[in-house]
C-alpha positions in Angstrom: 80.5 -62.9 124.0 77.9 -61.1 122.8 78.0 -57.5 121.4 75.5 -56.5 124.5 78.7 -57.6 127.3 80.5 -55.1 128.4 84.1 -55.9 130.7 85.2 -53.4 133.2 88.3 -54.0 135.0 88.3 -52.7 138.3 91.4 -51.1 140.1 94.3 -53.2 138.9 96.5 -50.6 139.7 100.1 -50.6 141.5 99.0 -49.5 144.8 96.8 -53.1 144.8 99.8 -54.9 143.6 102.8 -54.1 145.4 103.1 -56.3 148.5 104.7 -53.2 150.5 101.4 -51.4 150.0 99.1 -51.0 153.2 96.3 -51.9 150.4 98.2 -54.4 148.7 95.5 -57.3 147.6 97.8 -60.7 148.1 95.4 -62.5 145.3 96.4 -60.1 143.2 98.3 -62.2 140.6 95.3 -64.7 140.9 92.7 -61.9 139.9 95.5 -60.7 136.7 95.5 -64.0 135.5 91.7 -64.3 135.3 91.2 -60.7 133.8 94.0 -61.9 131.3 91.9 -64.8 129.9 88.6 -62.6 129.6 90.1 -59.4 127.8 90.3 -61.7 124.5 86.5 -62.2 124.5 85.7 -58.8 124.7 87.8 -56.8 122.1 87.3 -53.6 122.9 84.3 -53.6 125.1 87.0 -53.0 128.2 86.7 -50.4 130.7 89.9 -50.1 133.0 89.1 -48.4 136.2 91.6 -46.1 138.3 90.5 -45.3 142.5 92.5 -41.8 142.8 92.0 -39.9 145.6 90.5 -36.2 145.5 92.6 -33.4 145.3 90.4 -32.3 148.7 88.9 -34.6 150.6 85.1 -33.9 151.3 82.8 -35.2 154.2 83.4 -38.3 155.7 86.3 -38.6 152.8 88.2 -36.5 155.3 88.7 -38.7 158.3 89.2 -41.8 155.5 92.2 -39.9 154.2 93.6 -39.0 157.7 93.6 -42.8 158.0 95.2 -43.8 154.9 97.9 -40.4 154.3 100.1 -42.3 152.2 97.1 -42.1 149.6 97.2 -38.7 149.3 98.9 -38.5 146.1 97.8 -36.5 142.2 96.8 -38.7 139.8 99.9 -38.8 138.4 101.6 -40.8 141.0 103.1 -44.4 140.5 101.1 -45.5 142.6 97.7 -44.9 141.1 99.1 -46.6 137.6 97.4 -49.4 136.1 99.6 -52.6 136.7 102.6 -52.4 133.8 100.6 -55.8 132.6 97.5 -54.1 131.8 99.0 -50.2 131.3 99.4 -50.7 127.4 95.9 -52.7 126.4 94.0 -50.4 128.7 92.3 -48.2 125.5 89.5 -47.1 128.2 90.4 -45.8 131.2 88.0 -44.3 133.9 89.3 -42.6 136.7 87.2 -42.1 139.6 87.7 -40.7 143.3 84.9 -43.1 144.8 84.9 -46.8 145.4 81.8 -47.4 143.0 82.6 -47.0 139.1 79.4 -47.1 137.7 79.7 -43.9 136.4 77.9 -42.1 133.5 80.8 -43.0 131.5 81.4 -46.4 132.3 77.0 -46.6 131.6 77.4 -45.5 128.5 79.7 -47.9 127.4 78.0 -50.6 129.1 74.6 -49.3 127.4 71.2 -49.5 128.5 70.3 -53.2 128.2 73.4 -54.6 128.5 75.6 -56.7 130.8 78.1 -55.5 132.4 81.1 -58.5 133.6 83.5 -57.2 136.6 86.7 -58.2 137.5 89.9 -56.7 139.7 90.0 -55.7 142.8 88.8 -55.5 145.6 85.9 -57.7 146.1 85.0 -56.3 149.1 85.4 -52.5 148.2 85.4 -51.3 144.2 84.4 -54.9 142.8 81.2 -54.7 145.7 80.6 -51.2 145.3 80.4 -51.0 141.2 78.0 -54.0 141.0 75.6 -53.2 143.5 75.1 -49.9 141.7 75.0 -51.0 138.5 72.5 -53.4 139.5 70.3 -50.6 140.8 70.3 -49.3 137.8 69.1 -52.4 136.0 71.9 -53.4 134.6 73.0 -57.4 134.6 76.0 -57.6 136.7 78.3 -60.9 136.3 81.1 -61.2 138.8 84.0 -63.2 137.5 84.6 -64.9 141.1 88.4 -65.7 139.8 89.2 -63.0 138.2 88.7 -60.7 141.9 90.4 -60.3 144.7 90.3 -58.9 148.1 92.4 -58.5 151.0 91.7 -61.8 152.4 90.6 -65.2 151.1 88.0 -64.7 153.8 87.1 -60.7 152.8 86.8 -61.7 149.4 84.2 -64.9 150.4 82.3 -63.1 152.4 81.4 -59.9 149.2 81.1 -63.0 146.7 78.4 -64.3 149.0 76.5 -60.7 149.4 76.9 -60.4 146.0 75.3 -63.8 145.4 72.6 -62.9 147.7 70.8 -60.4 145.0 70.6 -63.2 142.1 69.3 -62.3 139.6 70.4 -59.1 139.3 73.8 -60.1 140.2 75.4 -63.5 139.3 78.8 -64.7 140.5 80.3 -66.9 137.9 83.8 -68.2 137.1 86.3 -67.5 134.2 85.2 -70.8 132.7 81.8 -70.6 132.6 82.0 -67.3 130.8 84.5 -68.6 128.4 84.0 -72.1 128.5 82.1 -74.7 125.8 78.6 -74.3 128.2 79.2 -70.1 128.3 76.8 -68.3 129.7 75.2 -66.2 127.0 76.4 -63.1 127.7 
């Protein structure tokens, strides 16, 4: 990889994991094992990303929160912890209350004229939200197809696909071909 690529790992956090979640992502182990071969070829050009919910709901956050109650929890609930896998390598961590995480912070790190690689969870929420945004921004978004999940095989298509639709700002790609002998230059 090259110094410009920056990896942020969306969301792989407990509430995404756990199978007796209401948001539990079933390709979760899928989307772990794909993050777990890229986080060696970026050192320490990682972001982590936490979804926590607000302390008070605003606008149409409100009625989202009514729907999903069990969420409702400080930021220092299990539930909102980065999967025990990933809880001790995570040196970054951003925390966020929106589904997007291209935040100043995560910007910064990514840097001005760099590329910026996502993986985690969910394709069709955080993953979707993160790269379209960054890619207004003018940033080089690479989507690391295997290394993302979403609540359905058929969820998780269908965002690989929009995201595929705004090449080239926005590339999906594989694990292998970011890693592999043919790399793409990132």
């Amino acid at each position: 990889m090259s110094a410009s690529a920056h990896l942020a790992v969306i969301d792989m956090q407990r509430v995404f994991a756990d199978s007796e979640s209401p948001w539990a992502t079933p390709d979760f182990d899928r989307a772990a094992a794909g993050v777990r071969r890229l986080l060696p070829a970026f050192g320490d050009r990682v972001t982590f990303t936490r979804f926590l919910a607000p302390k008070e709901p605003a606008g149409a956050w409100r009625a989202y929160y009514d729907r999903w109650s069990f969420a409702r929890r400080p930021p220092d609930a299990e539930l909102w912890s980065l999967h025990e896998e990933f809880a001790a390598t995570a040196h970054h961590v951003l925390d966020a209350t929106t589904f997007g995480k291209w935040t100043p912070e995560l910007a910064a790190r990514t840097g001005p004229v760099g590329r910026l690689v996502l993986a985690g969870v969910s394709t069709d929420c955080c993953v979707l939200f993160t790269a379209l945004a960054a890619a207004d921004a003018g940033i080089e978004v690479l989507v690391a197809a295997d290394a993302c999940a979403a609540g359905d095989d058929d969820a998780h298509a269908r965002a690989l696909h929009l995201l595929d639709l705004h090449r080239p700002l926005i590339r999906v790609v594989t694990v292998d071909e970011l890693l592999g002998a043919d790399a793409i230059p990132v």
